[in-house]
N, C-alpha and C positions, 0 to 999 in steps of 0.2 A: 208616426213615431219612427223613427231614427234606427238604423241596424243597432248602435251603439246603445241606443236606450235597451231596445229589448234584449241585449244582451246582458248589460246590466240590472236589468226588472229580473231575469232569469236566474242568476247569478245568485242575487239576493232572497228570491224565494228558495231555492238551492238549502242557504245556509238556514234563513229560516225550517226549516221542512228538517234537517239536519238536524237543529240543533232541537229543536220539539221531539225528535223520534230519542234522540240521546236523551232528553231528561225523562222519558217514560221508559227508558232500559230497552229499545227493541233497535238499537245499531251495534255496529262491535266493529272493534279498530284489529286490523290484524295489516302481514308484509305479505306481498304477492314475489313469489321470485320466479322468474321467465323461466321454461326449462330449458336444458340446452337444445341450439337447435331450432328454437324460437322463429318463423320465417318472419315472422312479422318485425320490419328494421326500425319503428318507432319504441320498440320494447323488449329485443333482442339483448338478454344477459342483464335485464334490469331489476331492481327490486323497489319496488311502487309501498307504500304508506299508505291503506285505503281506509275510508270509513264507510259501511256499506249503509244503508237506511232501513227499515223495516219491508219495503217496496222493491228490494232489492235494487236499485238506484246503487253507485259505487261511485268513487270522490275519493280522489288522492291526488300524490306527488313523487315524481321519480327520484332518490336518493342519490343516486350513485351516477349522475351525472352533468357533476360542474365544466361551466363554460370555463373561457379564459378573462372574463371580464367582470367589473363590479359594478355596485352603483354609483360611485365616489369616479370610478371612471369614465362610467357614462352620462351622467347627468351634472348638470350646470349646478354652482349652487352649494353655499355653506352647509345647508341641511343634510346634505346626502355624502360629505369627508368621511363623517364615523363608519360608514358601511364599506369597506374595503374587500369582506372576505369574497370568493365569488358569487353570484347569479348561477342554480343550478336550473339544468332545464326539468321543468314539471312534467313535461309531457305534452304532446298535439294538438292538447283545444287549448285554443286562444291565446298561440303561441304568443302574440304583442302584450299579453295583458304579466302586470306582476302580482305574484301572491305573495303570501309567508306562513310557514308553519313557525310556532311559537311558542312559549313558556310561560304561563301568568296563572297567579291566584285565580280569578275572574278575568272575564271580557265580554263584551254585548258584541253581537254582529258578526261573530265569528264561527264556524262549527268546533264543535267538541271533540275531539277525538279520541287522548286519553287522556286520566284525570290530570289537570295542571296544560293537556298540552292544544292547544286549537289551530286550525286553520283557518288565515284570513284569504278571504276572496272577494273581496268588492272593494272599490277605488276609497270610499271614507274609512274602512279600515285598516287600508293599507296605509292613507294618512295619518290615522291616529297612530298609529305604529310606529313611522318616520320620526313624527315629531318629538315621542316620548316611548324608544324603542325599550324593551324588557331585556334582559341579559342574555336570556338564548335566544335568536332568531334566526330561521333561515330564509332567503329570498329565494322566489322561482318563478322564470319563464314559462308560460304555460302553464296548464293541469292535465291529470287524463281523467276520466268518467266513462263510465260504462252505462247504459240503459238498464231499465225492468230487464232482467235471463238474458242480459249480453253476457256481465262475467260469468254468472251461473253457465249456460252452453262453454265458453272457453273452458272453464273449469273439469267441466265434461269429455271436451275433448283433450285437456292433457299438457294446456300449456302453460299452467300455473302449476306449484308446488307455495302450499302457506307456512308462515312462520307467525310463531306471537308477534307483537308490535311490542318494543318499549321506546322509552325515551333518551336512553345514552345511542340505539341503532341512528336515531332520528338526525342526531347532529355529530357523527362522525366527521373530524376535521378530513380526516384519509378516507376516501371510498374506494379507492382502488383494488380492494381485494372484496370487498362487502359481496358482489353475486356470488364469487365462490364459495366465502364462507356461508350465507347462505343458502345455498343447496346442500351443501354437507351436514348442514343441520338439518334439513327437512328432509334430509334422505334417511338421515340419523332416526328422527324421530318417526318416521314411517316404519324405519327398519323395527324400533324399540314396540312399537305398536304391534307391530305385525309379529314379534315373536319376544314375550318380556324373558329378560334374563339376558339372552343371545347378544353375543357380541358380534356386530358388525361393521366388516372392512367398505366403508366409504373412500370412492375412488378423489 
């Protein structure tokens, strides 16, 4: 079997495994925002879109890092005009390959992440999507994924702060401020936690 296959076999059990743990209520979508300071330069000042799994297994997309380039620009071919906006990058694994976070009533093949909104991650999904694209979509180069207590240890040591996930974060046209505004929330609400009432000056 073919690198390409079993990356593809893997991929697909992924979302399978995903989307079973979602319909039994034991995954939760939340935003990872890098702290400052981040050494790590694949996720330095980023804020990632995760869905974690019951196994702790983690599966997302970086937000707030568009290319300069589309599909309409780089691909041959009537089918891929309407897609102009940019290609953001997802993150590390499987930089060649393309995903999409997206908006639909239903979809098969997809994971779940919040209601209405799914991750596609394998090559027939991503076609059904091209063909007959839904009204929000975004494309991404690459994904990131963490192992069983990879993000849990990062978490530990201090390089994430969490935010809720919604769906207008998801498909901001402008990312350019979204880390910042993002820690000042998580710092906000850390602060709010740690002393209710108290008004806190976030830097």
């Amino acid at each position: 079997m073919s690198a390409r296959r079993i990356t593809r076999a893997a991929l697909l059990a992924l979302v399978v495994l995903a989307a079973a743990a979602h319909a039994q209520g034991s995954s939760r979508t939340f935003l990872l925002v890098a702290r400052p300071g981040m050494p790590d330069p694949n996720f330095s000042e980023t804020v990632v879109l995760v869905v974690q799994g019951e196994g702790a297994e983690a599966t997302g997309v970086i937000l707030n890092r568009p290319t300069d380039r589309s599909l309409a620009e780089l691909l041959p071919g009537d089918r891929f005009k309407p897609f102009t906006d940019p290609i953001f990058f997802g993150g590390p694994v499987a930089r060649q390959g393309l995903f999409a976070v997206f908006e639909a009533d239903k979809f098969a093949g997809a994971m779940p992440m919040l209601p209405g909104l799914y991750l596609a991650m394998t090559p027939d999904s991503i076609d059904t999507l091209l063909k007959d694209p839904p009204a929000k979509i975004r494309f991404f180069s690459g994904y990131s994924g963490w192992a069983p207590g990879q993000l849990q240890a990062e978490l530990e040591r201090g390089d994430w702060l969490i935010v809720d996930a919604d769906v207008h974060t998801v498909f901001l046209r402008d990312t350019s401020r979204l880390w910042q505004d993002m820690v000042r929330r998580a710092r906000a609400v850390r602060a709010s936690a740690a002393a209710p009432g108290a008004i806190s000056s976030i830097r």
